[in-house]
C-alpha positions in Angstrom: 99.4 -34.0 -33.5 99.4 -37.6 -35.0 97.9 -40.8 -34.7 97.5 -43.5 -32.0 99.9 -46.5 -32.5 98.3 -49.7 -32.9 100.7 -52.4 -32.1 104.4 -52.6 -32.4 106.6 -54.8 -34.3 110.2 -55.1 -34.2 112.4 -52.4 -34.2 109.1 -50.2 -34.0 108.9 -50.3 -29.9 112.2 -48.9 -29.7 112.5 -46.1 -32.3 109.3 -45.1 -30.6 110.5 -45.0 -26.9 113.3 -43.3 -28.3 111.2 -40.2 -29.6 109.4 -39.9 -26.2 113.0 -40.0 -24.6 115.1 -37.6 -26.8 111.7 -35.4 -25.7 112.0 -35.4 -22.5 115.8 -35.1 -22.5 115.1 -32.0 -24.4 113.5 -30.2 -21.2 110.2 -29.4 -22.9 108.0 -31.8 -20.3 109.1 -30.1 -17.0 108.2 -26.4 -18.2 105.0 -26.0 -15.4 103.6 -24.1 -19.3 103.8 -27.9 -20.8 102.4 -29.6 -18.4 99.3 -26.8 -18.0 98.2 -27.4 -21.6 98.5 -31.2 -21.8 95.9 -30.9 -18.7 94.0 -28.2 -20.0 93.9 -30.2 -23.7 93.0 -33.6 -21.6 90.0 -31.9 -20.3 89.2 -30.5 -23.4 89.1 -34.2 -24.9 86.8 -35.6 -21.8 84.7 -32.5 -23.2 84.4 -33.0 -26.0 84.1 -36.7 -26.7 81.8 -37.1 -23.9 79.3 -39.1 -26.0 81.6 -41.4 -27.6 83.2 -42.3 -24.4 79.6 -43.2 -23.0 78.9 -45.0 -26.3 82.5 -47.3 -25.6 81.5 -48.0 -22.1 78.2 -49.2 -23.1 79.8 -51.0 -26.0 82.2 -52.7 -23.5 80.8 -53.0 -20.5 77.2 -52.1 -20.8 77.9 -49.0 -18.2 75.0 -47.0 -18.0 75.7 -43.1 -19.2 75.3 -41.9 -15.6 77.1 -44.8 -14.3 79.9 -44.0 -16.4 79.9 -40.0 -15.7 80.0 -41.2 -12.2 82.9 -43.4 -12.4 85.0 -42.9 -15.7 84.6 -39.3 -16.9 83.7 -37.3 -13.4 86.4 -38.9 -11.8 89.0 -37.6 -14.6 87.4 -34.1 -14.6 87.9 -33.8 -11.3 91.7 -35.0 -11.2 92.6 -33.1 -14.0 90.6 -29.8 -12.6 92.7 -30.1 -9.1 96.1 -31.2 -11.0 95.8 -27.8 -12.5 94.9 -26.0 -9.6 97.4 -27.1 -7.2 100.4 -27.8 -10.2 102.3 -24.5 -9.3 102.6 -25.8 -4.9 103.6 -29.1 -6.1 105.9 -28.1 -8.6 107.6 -25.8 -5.9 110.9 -26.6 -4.6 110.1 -27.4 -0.3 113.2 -25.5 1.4 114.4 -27.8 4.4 115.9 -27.1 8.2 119.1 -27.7 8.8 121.4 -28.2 12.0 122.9 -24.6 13.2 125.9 -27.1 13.1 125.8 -26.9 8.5 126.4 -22.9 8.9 126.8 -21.5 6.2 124.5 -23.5 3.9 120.6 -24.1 2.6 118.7 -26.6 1.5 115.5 -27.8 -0.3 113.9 -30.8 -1.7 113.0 -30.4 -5.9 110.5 -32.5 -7.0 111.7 -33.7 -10.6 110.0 -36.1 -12.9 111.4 -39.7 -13.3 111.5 -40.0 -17.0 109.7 -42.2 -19.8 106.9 -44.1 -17.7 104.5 -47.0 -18.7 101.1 -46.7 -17.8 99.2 -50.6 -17.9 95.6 -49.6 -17.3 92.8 -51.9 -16.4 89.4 -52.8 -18.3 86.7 -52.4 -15.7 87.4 -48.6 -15.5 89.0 -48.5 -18.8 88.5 -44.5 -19.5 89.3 -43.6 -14.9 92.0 -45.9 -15.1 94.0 -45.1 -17.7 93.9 -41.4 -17.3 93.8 -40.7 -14.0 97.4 -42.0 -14.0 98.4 -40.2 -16.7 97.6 -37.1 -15.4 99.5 -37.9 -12.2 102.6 -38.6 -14.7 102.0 -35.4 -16.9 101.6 -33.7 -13.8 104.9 -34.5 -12.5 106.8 -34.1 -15.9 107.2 -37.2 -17.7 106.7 -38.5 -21.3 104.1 -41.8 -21.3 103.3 -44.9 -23.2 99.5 -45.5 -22.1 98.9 -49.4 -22.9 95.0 -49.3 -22.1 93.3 -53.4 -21.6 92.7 -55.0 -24.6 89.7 -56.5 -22.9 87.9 -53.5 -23.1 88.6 -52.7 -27.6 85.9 -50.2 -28.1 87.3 -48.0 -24.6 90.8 -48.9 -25.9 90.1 -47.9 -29.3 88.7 -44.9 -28.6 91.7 -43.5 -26.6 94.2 -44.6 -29.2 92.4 -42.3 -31.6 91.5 -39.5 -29.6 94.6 -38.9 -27.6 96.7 -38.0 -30.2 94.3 -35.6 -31.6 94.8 -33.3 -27.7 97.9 -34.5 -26.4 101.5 -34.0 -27.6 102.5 -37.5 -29.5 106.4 -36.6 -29.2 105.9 -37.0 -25.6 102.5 -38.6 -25.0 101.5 -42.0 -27.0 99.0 -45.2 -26.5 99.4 -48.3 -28.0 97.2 -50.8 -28.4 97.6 -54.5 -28.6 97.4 -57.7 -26.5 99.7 -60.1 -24.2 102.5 -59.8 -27.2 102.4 -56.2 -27.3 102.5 -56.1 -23.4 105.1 -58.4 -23.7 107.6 -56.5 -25.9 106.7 -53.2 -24.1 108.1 -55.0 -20.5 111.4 -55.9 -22.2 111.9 -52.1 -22.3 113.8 -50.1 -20.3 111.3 -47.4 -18.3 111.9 -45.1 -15.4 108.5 -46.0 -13.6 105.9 -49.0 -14.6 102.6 -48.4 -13.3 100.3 -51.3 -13.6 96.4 -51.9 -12.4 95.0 -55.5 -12.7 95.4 -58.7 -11.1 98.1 -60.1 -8.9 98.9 -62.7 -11.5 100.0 -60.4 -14.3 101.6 -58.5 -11.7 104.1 -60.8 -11.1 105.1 -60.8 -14.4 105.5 -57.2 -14.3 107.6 -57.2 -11.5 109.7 -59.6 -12.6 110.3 -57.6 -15.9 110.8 -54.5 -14.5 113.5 -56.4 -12.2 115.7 -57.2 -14.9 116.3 -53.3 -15.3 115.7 -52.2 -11.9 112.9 -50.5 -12.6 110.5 -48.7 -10.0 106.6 -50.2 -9.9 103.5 -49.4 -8.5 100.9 -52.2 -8.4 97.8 -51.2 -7.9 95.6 -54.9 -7.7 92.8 -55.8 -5.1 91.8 -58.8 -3.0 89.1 -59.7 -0.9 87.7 -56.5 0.2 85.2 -57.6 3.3 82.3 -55.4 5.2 82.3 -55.6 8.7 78.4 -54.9 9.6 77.8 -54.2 12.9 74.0 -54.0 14.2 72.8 -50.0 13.8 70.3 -50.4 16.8 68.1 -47.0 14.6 66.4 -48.4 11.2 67.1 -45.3 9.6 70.9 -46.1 9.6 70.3 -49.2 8.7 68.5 -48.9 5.5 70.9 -45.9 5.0 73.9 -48.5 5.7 71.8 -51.7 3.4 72.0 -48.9 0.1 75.7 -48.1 0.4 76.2 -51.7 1.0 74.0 -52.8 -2.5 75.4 -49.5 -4.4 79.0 -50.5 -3.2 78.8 -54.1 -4.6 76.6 -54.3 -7.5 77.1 -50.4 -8.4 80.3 -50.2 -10.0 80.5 -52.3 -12.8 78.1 -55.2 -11.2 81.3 -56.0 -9.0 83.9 -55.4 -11.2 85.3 -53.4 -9.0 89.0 -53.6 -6.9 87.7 -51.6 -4.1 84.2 -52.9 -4.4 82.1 -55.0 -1.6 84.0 -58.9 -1.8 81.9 -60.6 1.3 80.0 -59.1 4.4 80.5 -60.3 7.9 77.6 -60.4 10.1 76.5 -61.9 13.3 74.4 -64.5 13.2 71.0 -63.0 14.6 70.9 -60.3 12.0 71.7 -62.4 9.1 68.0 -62.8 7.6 67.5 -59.1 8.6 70.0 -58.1 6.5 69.4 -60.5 3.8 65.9 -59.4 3.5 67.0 -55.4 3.5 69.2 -56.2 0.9 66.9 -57.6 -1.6 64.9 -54.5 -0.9 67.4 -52.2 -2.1 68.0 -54.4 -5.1 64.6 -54.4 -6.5 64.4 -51.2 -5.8 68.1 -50.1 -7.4 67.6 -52.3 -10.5 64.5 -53.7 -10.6 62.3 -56.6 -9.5 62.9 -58.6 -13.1 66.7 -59.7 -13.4 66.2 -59.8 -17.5 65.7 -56.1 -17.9 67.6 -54.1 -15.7 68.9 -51.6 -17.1 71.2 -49.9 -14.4 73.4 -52.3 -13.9 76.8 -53.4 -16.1 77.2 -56.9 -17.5 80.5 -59.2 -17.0 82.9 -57.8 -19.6 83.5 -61.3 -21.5 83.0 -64.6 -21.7 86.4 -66.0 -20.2 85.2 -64.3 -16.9 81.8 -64.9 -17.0 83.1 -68.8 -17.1 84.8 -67.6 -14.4 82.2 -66.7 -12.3 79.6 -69.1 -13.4 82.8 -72.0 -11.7 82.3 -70.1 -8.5 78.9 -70.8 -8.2 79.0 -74.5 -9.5 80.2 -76.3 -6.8 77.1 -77.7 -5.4 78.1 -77.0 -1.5 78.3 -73.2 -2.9 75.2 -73.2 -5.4 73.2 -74.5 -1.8 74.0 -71.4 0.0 72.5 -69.0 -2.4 69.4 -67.2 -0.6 69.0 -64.4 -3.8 69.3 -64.4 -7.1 71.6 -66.6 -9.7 70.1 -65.8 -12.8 72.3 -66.3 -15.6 72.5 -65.1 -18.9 75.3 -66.2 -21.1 73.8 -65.0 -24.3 73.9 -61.4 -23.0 77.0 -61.9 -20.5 74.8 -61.4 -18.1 74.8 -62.5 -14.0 72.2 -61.6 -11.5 73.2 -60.1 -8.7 73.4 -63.0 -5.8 73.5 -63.4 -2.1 74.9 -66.5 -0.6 74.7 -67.4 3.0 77.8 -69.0 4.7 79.5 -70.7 1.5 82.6 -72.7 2.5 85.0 -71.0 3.6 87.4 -73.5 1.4 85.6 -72.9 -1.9 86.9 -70.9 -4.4 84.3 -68.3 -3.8 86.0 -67.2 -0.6 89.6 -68.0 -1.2 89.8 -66.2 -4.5 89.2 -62.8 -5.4 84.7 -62.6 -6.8 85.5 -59.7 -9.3 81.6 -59.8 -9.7 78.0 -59.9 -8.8 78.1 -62.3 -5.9 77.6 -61.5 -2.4 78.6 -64.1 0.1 77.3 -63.6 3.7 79.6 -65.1 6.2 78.0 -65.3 10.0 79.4 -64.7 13.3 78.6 -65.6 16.9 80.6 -62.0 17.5 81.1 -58.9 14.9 84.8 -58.6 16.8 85.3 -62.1 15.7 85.7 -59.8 12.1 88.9 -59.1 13.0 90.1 -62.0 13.5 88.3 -63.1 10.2 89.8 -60.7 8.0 93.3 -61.1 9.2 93.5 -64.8 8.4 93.4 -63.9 5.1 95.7 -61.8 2.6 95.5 -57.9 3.5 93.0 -56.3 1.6 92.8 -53.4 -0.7 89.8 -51.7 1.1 88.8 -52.4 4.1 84.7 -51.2 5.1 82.6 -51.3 8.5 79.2 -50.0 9.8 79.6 -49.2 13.0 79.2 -46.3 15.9 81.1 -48.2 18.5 84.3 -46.0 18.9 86.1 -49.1 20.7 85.2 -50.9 17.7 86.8 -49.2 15.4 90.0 -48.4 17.2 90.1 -52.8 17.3 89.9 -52.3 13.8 92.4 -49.1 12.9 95.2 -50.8 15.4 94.9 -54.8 14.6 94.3 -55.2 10.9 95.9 -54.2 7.6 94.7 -52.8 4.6 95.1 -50.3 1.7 92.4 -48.0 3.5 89.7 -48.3 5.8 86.7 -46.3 5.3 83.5 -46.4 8.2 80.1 -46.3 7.9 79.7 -45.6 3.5 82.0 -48.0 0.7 84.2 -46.6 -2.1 83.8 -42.9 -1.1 87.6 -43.2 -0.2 88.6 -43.3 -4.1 87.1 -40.2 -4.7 89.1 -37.9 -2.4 92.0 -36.3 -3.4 93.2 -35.8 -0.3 93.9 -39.5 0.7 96.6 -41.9 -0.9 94.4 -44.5 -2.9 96.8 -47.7 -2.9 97.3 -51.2 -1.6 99.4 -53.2 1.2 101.0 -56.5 0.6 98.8 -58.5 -1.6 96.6 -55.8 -2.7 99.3 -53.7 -4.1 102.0 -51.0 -3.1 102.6 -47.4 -4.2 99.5 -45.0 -4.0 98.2 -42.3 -6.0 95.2 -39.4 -6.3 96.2 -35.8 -6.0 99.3 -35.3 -4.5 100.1 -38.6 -4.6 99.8 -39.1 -8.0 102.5 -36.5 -8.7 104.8 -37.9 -5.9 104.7 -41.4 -7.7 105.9 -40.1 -10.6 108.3 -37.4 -9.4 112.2 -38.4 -7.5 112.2 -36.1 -4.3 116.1 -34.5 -5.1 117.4 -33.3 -2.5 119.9 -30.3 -2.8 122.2 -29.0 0.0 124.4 -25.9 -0.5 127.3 -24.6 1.0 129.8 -22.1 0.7 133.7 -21.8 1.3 134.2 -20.5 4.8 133.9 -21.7 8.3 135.4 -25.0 7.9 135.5 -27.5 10.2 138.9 -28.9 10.2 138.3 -31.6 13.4 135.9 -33.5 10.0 139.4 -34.4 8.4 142.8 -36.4 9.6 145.2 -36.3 10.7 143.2 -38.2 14.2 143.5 -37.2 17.7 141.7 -37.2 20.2 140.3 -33.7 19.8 138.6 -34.2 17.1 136.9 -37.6 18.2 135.6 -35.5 21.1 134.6 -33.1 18.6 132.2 -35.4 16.1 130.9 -37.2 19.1 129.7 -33.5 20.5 128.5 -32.6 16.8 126.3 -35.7 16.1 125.0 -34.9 19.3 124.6 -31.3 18.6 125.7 -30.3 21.8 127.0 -26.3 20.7 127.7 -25.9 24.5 130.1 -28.3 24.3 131.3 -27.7 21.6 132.2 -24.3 22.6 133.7 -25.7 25.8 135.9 -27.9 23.9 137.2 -25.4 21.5 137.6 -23.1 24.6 139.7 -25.9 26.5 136.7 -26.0 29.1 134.9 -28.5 30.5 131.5 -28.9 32.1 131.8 -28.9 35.9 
C-alpha cells in the first residue's frame, strides 16, 4: 500500500497531512467495514512479524523475547482482538431520556471521529505504545500520523516499513525523524495530539497545540511510590516481595511510567524487606549482575549518564544496601536498593526512570499518605495491605492516575479501566473503551417535530409565561396544568 515516510522537508508535511485529510473527508474511515480491516490487517502484521519485532526490541532495548511478548506484542493483540469485538456497541449511536416536557422529540448521542490525529509514541515500549493508540484512533474513525521515538531506531524503523505494507497509507502513515521532524509535525494543524513521554516535551506539546486549539492527551509519569504495609503471613509476603521486584526491575529494568519509583516502609521491617528483596532478585535474574540475561539494559547513553548522576552524590551513593554495578560499555545498571537517600537529592525529587530502588522509612505506614501527597500526584499509585481502614485513608485522601492494592502494573492490562494520569502525571485516558472515547466527539442530536408548540418560550412577556418557564425548569406538569387551566394549588 506504499511506503513508510522517513522525514519530512518543506512543503512535504503538508501535501502529506493533506492526503490523510481529503481521506477522511471522503467518509471512507468511519464505514465500521474500514475500520474492521485496518484491525484485522494490524493483527495480521503483529503476526506475522513477530520475530522481527523481538529482534528490534532486543536491538533497542535488550528486551528479552518473553519480556517483549509480555509487554509489547500481547498487549497489542489483545487491544486489537477486543477493539474488534466490541467495535459494533461502541460505534452505536446511545439514544438519550428526555423531559416529558420536549414532547414530541428523541434523542441520542453519536460517537464520531475527531479527524487527522497525531500519535507521539514513547521509546521504552516502543512497539505497545505506539499501537495501542493507534488502534484506539482507528477504532474511533480517524486518519493518523504515527511519529514512533527516535530513541528507539531499530523499533522505529521497523514500523515505518511494515505499516505501510498492512495498513492503508491514504489514511494511515508513520514518519520517522528526530526533534526537527517533531518540530515541524507540531506546527500543524491536528484534531487530537496524543503524546507519551516526559513532562518536559510535554510542555512543548501543549504549547503547540495551543496555538491552534487543539485537544491533547498527555500521557507522562512521576514518582510512582509502594506503600508496604506489614503482611503479618510470610506467604503474602514473599508473594507481595516478587510483584514488588517483577514491578520495578521487570519492565524494561525500570523504564517504566507505571513502574515501582520508591517504597515506603516502616522502620522495623526495613532490613526484612531489604533482605526478601535481594532474594527475589537473585533468584529473577541471577546471583551475577554481568550475565543476566532477563533483564533490559538502559536504552542510551544520555540516560544512562542520567542515572549514573543520581547515584553520584556521595550522601546518595552511602545509602545503597544492594547492588550499583555499572556497566557503561554495555549500557548496563544493576539493579539497586538504597536505604533512606535524601529526601532533597535528585534521586527523590525527580522522576528514577530506571533500576534504582530507594527505600524510604517510617515510624508509621499511615505516615504514607502524608508522604505521597507532599509530592506531585502520581501516575500509579501501589499498596500491600489487608487493612480495609487503610485503604479507604488511601482511596479518599490522595491523588493519582490509579490505585491498584496488593500486585503493581496489573492495572494497565485491563481493558475495563481508564489507563491515564492526574495533574502532573498526565490527563486524558485510554484502553478499551477509552481509547475510542479519546478519539471520538460525543455529538449530541436532539429531534423534534412541528406541533405542540409552546408559545409561553417566545415574547411578547407577561407574567403568564414567567410563571410558566419557572414551572417548566422545575418540571412541575401539575402546575403546569393548573396554570394553563387558571387553577391554583390550594
Amino acid at each position: 500500500m506504499g511506503s513508510g515516510v522517513h522525514g519530512m522537508e518543506g512543503g512535504g508535511v503538508e501535501e502529506r497531512l493533506a492526503e490523510l485529510r481529503q481521506t477522511f473527508r471522503s467518509g471512507k474511515t468511519r464505514t465500521a467495514s474500514w475500520r474492521k480491516s485496518q484491525l484485522k490487517a494490524l493483527l495480521r502484521l503483529i503476526h506475522e512479524n513477530e520475530d522481527k519485532i523481538f529482534e528490534a526490541l532486543k536491538h533497542d532495548l535488550g528486551k528479552h523475547a518473553v519480556e517483549a511478548y509480555r509487554d509489547e506484542l500481547g498487549v497489542v493483540e489483545k487491544s486489537v482482538n477486543n477493539s474488534l469485538s466490541c467495535l459494533d456497541e461502541w460505534m452505536a449511536p446511545k439514544k438519550s431520556k428526555l423531559p416529558l416536557l420536549f414532547f414530541p422529540a428523541s434523542a441520542q448521542v453519536l460517537p464520531e471521529p475527531l479527524g487527522l490525529v497525531l500519535i507521539l509514541s514513547s521509546w521504552n515500549f516502543p512497539i505497545s505504545m505506539a499501537l495501542d493508540p493507534v488502534i484506539g484512533a482507528i477504532s474511533a474513525g480517524n486518519s493518523v500520523v504515527l511519529k514512533p521515538s527516535e530513541q528507539a531506531p531499530a523499533c522505529s524503523s521497523l514500523l515505518a516499513h511494515t505499516i505501510p505494507l498492512y495498513l492503508d497509507s491514504k489514511a494511515i502513515k508513520v514518519i520517522e525523524g528526530g526533534k526537527e521532524i517533531s518540530q515541524q509535525l507540531l506546527e500543524q494543524k491536528w484534531d487530537k495530539i496524543f503524546f507519551t513521554g516526559s513532562s518536559s516535551v510535554a510542555r512543548i506539546v501543549m504549547s503547540a497545540a495551543a496555538r491552534h486549539l487543539t485537544p491533547v492527551t498527555l500521557e507522562l509519569g512521576g514518582k510512582c511510590p509502594v506503600i508496604y504495609d506489614h503482611l503479618s503471613s510470610p506467604s503474602d509476603t514473599e508473594v507481595a516481595v516478587k510483584r514488588i521486584v517483577g514491578g520495578k526491575w521487570g519492565p524494561c529494568n525500570g523504564q517504566a511510567c507505571i513502574g515501582v519509583d520508591y517504597l515506603l516502609v516502616e522502620e522495623k521491617y526495613a532490613s526484612q524487606m531489604i533482605e526478601m528483596l535481594k532474594k527475589i532478585i537473585k533468584k529473577f535474574y541471577g546471583a551475577n549482575p554481568k550475565q543476566m540475561q532477563n533483564i533490559s539494559r538502559i536504552v542510551n547513553e544520555h540516560h544512562f549518564q542520567r542515572l549514573r548522576n543520581l547515584i553520584k552524590d556521595p550522601l546518595v551513593a552511602d545509602s545503597i544496601v544492594h547492588g550499583g554495578l555499572i556497566d557503561e560499555e554495555e549500557l548496563f545498571i544493576e539493579p539497586t536498593i538504597l536505604l533512606d537517600p535524601p529526601l532533597d537529592a535528585d534521586i527523590m525529587t525527580e522522576e528514577i526512570f530506571g533500576p534504582l530502588l530507594p527505600i524510604i522509612t517510617l515510624k508509621n505506614i499511615e505516615e504514607s499518605i502524608e508522604f505521597i501527597n507532599s509530592r506531585p500526584k502520581p501516575l500509579a499509585l501501589y499498596a500491600f495491605t489487608k487493612n480495609e481502614a487503610f485503604k479507604r485513608r488511601i482511596l479518599s485522601e490522595t491523588s493519582s492516575g490509579s490505585v491498584t492494592f496488593n500486585d503493581i502494573m496489573v492495572q494497565f492490562l485491563c481493558d475495563t479501566l481508564p489507563f491515564g494520569g492526574v495533574g502532573q502525571s498526565g490527563f486524558g485516558s485510554y484502553h478499551g473503551k477509552y481509547s475510542f472515547d479519546n478519539f471520538s466527539h460525543e455529538k449530541a442530536v436532539l429531534q423534534r417535530y412541528f406541533f405542540l408548540e409552546l408559545e409561553p418560550r417566545f415574547p411578547p412577556w407577561n407574567d403568564f409565561k414567567l410563571n410558566f418557564i419557572r414551572l417548566a425548569y422545575k418540571f412541575d406538569y401539575l402546575g403546569l396544568i393548573l396554570l394553563l387551566l387558571g387553577l391554583t394549588r390550594d
